[in-house]
N, C-alpha and C positions, 0 to 999 in steps of 0.2 A: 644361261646361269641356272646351276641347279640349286632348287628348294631343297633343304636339309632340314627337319624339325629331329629334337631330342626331349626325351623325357630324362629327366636325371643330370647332375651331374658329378657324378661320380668320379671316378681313376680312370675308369674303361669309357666314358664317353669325353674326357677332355682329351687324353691322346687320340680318341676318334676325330674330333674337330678341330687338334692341330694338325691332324696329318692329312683330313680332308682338305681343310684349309691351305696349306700348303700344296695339295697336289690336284687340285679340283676348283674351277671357275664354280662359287656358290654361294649361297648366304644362309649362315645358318643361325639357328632361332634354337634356345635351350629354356627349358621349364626346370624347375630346381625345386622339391617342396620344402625346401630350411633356407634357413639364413647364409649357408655354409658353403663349399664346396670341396670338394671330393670323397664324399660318401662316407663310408666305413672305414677309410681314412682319415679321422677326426683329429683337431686339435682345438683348446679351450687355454685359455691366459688365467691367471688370478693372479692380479701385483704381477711380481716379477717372476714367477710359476708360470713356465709353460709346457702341456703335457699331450702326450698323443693318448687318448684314451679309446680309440678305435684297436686298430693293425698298430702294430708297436714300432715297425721297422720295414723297412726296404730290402728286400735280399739280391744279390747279383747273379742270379740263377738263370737269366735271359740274357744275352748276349746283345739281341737289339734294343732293349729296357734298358739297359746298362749305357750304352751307346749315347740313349737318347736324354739320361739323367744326370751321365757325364762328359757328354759328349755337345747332344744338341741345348739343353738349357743350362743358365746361367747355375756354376755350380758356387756363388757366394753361397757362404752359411748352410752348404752341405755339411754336414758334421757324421762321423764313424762310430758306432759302439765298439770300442777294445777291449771290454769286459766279455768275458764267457759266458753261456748260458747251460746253469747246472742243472740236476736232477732232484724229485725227491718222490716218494710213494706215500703209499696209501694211509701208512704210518708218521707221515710228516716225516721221514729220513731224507737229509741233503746229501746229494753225493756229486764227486762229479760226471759232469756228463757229455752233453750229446751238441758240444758247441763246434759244426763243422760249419757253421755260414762262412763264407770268406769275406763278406761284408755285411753290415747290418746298418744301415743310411738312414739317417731319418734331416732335419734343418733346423736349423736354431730358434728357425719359426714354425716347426711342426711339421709335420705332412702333409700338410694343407697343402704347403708351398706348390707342389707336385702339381696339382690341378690351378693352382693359382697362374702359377708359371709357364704353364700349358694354354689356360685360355687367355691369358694374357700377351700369347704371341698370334692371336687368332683375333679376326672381324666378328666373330660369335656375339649376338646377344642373348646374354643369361639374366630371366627374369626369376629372383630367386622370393623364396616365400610364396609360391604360385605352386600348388600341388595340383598333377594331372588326374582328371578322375575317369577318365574315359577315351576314347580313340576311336575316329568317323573314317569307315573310306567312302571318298565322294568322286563315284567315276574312278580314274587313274592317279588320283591324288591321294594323299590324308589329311585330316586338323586331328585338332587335340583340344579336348575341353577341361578345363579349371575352372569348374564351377560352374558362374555365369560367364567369360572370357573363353574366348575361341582364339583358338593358332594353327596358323596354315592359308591357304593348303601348302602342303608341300608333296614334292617328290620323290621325297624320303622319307623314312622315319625310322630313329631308332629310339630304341627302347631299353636302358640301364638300370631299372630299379632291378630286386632282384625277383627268381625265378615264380613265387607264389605272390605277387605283386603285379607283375607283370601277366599273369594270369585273370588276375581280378580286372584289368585293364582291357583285357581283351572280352571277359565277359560283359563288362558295359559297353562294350563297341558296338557301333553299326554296322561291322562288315561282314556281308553276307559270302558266306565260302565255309564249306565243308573243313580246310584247313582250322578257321577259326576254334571249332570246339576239340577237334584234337590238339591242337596248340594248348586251352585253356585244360585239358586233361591232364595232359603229360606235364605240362608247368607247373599245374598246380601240387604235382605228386614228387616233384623235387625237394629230395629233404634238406633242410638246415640244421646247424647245429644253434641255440639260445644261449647268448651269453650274459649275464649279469654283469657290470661291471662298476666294481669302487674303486675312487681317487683318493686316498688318505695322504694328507701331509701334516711333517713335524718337523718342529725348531732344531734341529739336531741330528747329525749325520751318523748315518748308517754303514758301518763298517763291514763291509763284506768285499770276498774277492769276484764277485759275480755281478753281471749286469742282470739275471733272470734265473725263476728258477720255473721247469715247466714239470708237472707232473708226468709219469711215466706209464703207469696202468691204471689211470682211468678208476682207481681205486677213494679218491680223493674229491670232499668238494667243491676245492681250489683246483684251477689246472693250469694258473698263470698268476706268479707273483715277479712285475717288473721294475729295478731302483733306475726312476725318470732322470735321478740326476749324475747317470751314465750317458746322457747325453750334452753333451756340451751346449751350453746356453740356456737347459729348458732351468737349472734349478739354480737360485745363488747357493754360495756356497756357505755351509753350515746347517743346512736344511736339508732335508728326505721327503722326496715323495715316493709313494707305491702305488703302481696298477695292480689293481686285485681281479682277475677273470675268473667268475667262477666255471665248475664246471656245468654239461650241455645239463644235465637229470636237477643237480640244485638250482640250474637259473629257472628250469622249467618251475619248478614247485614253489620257490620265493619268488616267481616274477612280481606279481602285483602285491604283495607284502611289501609294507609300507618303507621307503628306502634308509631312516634311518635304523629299523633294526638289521635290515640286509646288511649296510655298513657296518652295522657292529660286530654282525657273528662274522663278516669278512675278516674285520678287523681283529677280532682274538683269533682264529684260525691261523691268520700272518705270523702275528704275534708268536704260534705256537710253534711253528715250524720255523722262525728266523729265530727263536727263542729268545725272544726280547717280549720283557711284557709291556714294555713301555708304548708298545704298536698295536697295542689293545684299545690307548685313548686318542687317538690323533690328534691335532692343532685343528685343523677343517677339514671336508670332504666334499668330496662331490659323488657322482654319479649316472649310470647312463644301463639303460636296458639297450640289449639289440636281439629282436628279436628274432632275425635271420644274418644270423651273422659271418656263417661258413658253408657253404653246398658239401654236406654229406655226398650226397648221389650226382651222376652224370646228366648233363642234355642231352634230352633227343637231339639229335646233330640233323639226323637226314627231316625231320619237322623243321629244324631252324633255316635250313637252308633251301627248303620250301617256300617258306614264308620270305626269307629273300629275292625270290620270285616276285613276288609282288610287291618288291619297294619295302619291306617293314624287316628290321635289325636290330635282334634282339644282341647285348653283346654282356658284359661283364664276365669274371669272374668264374659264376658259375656254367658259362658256354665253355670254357676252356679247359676245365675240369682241375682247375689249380687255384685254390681256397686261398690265393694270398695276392697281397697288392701288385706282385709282378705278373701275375696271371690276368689281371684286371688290365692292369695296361697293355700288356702282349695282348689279349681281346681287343682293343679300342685300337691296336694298329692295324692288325689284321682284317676287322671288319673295314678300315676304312680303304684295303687294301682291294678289297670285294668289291666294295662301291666301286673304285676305279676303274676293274677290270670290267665290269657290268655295263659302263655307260660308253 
């Protein structure tokens, strides 16, 4: 029986442990540092509001992604965005645009569901609230420390958080290998994009023909305005919510600026560009910083698959060089597909 330990559980490590699990004699063991699960695919409730304020949607851009989210898990309470996604620039101008997804999927429960659904067809124990701060190789094995809490050993290990995370991870480790600090180099120099992000809702429905509008050159310090209640289930009806993404240079400079003026200036910005002023005062808000939230730049490929060498698997997202949730999950099969052929 093989030992599998994971750090994360993200998009890219629950399709690793169901596909593990399904095709591999193992037991595996997941550390989670949130309440949550699957990462940067996030959903929160309020009352009868419920919002993905991560990744906004599912694209059918993967062919075995696709397969495995309509194919292998239950698709109750999949729901479609059929609203387009427009354009607008630097100037706040709407136009239309750039809406070629053939699908945009998200669940009536969020996109949690995605990872919900995933280890919930797995023997996986996920101890969540439990943040990894370090990784030991002991002999042919690995543990994992959280804190004062140790896990392992195991025979695996992979590793989901993302690329400058996953670095810091390797720097408090015990394992002695020349790999290690080129690993900890090259990760750590992996860029991301920082996105700021407000939840604004209001008693009162938003008439547009668009499910989103994304900005176009980077001119703007919005680059993502999305109406949540183009999904079916998340908003009752006579109500509006909006995701507000700012862009990578304004999250940098308002990150730790205090969240509700962030929501504010978000919030007239919307306002100015849907030209509604009324989306200046929302009903309530929420909020969420992410401070790595897209891989600008590529992985080392030929380091990661070094370090698979010895048992350790780094996967998400930013391994695959495709900054959206179907890249995440295309990673967690894939790796798990390595594992197989390795043992």
């Amino acid at each position: 029986m093989t030992r599998i330990g994971i750090i994360g559980a993200g998009a890219a490590a629950a399709a690793a442990a169901w596909a593990i699990d399904t095709q591999t004699e193992a037991t595996i063991t997941v550390v989670e540092k949130s309440g949550g699960l699957c990462g940067r695919a996030a959903t929160r409730r309020r009352g009868a509001v419920t919002y993905d304020y991560g990744a906004n949607y599912l694209k059918a851009e993967d062919d075995r992604v696709v397969d495995l989210v309509t194919g292998t898990l239950d698709t109750e309470g999949l729901v479609d965005i059929g609203e387009p996604v427009y354009t607008f620039d630097g100037a706040g101008q709407v136009a239309e645009g750039r809406d070629a997804d053939e699908h945009k999927w998200s669940y009536e429960q969020g996109l949690t569901q995605i990872a919900k659904r995933l280890f919930g067809r797995t023997a996986a124990t996920v101890h969540r609230n439990t943040r990894a701060t370090a990784i030991h190789r002991r002999g042919e094995s690995w543990e994992v420390s959280a804190g004062e809490e140790r896990f392992g050993p195991f025979d695996i290990l992979l590793v989901n958080p993302p690329a400058p995370q996953t670095a810091a991870l390797l720097a408090d480790s015990t394992w002695d290998d020349p790999l290690r600090e080129k690993l900890i180099d090259a990760l750590g120099a992996v860029d991301f994009r920082t996105v700021w992000t407000a939840i604004v809702g209001y008693p009162f429905e938003i008439d547009r023909p668009y499910y989103a509008l994304v900005n176009i050159d980077n001119e703007h310090a919005i680059g993502w305005i999305a109406r949540e209640e183009c999904k079916p289930g998340h908003v009752p009806d006579g109500e509006s919510v909006l995701i507000i993404q700012a862009s990578h240079d304004w999250s940098v400079t308002h990150y730790d600026d205090p969240p509700s003026e962030n929501i504010s200036r978000l919030a007239q910005m919307a306002s100015e560009i849907l030209d509604d002023e009324r989306l200046a005062t929302p009903e309530w808000s929420d909020w969420q910083g992410w401070r790595y939230a897209q891989p600008e730049t590529g992985a080392p490929t030929d380091l990661l698959r070094a370090a698979e060498g010895h048992d350790l698997y780094c996967l998400g997202d930013w391994t695959v060089g495709t900054a959206r949730l179907h890249g995440a999950l295309r990673s967690g099969l894939e790796t798990a597909d390595r594992i197989r052929q390795s043992r």
